[in-house]
C-alpha positions in Angstrom: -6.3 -2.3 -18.1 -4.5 -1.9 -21.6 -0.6 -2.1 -21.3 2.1 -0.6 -23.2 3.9 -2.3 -25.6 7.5 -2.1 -24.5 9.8 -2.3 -27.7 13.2 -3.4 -27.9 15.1 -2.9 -30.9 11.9 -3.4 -33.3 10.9 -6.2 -31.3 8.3 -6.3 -28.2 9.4 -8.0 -24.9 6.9 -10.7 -25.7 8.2 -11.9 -28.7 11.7 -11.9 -27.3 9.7 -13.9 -24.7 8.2 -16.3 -27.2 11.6 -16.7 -29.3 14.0 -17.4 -26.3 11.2 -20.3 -25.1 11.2 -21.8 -28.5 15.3 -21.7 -28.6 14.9 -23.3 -25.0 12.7 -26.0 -26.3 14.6 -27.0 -29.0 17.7 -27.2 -26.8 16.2 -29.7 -24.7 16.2 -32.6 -27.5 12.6 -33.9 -26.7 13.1 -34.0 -23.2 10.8 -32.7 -20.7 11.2 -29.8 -18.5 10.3 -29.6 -15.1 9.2 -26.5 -12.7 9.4 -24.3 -16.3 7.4 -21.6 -14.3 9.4 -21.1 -11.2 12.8 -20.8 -13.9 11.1 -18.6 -16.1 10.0 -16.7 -13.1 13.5 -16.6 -11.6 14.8 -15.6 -14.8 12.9 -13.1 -15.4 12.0 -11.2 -11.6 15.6 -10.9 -10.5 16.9 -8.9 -13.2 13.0 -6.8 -13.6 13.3 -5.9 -9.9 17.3 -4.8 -10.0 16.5 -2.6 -13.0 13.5 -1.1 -11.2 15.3 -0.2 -8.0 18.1 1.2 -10.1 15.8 3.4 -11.9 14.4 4.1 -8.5 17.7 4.7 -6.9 17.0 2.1 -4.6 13.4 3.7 -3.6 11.4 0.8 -2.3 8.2 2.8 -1.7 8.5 4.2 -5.6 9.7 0.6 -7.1 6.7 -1.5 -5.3 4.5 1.7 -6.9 6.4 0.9 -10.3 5.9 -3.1 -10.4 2.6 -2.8 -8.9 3.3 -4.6 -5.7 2.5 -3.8 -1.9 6.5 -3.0 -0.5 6.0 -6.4 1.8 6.3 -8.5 -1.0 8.6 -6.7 -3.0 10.8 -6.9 0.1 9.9 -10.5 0.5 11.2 -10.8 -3.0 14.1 -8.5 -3.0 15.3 -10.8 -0.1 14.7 -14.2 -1.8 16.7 -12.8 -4.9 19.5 -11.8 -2.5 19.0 -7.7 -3.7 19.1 -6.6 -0.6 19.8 -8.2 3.3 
């Protein structure tokens, strides 16, 4: 499946990706990070799901259709990012 290529300003979302990681690195002075998934993860779901349900005026049904996920786990998710009770 072929995605779109989001762009902001004239860069894509993955080299914003790539450049904040690098910037990131460096700022860690040769010191090894730990559990770099779950805080890139939790960096990046929270504000991806908020921006989704505000687009889908709080629509669960259309914002699980939107990220792709079943509405259980975007619940489940919604939940452990504290977006809703």
């Amino acid at each position: 499946m072929a995605h779109k290529k989001e762009n902001i300003g004239n860069q894509s979302l993955h080299k914003h990706t790539e450049d904040a990681l690098k910037v990131y690195f460096q700022s860690l002075n040769g010191d090894r990070p730990g559990d770099l998934y779950e805080l890139v993860m939790g960096e990046v779901e929270r504000p991806l799901f908020k921006a989704v349900l505000d687009y889908t005026q709080g629509n669960q049904s259309q914002a699980a259709g939107i990220l792709g996920l079943n509405r259980g786990t975007l619940r489940k998710k919604l939940r452990y990012y504290s977006l809703i009770q």
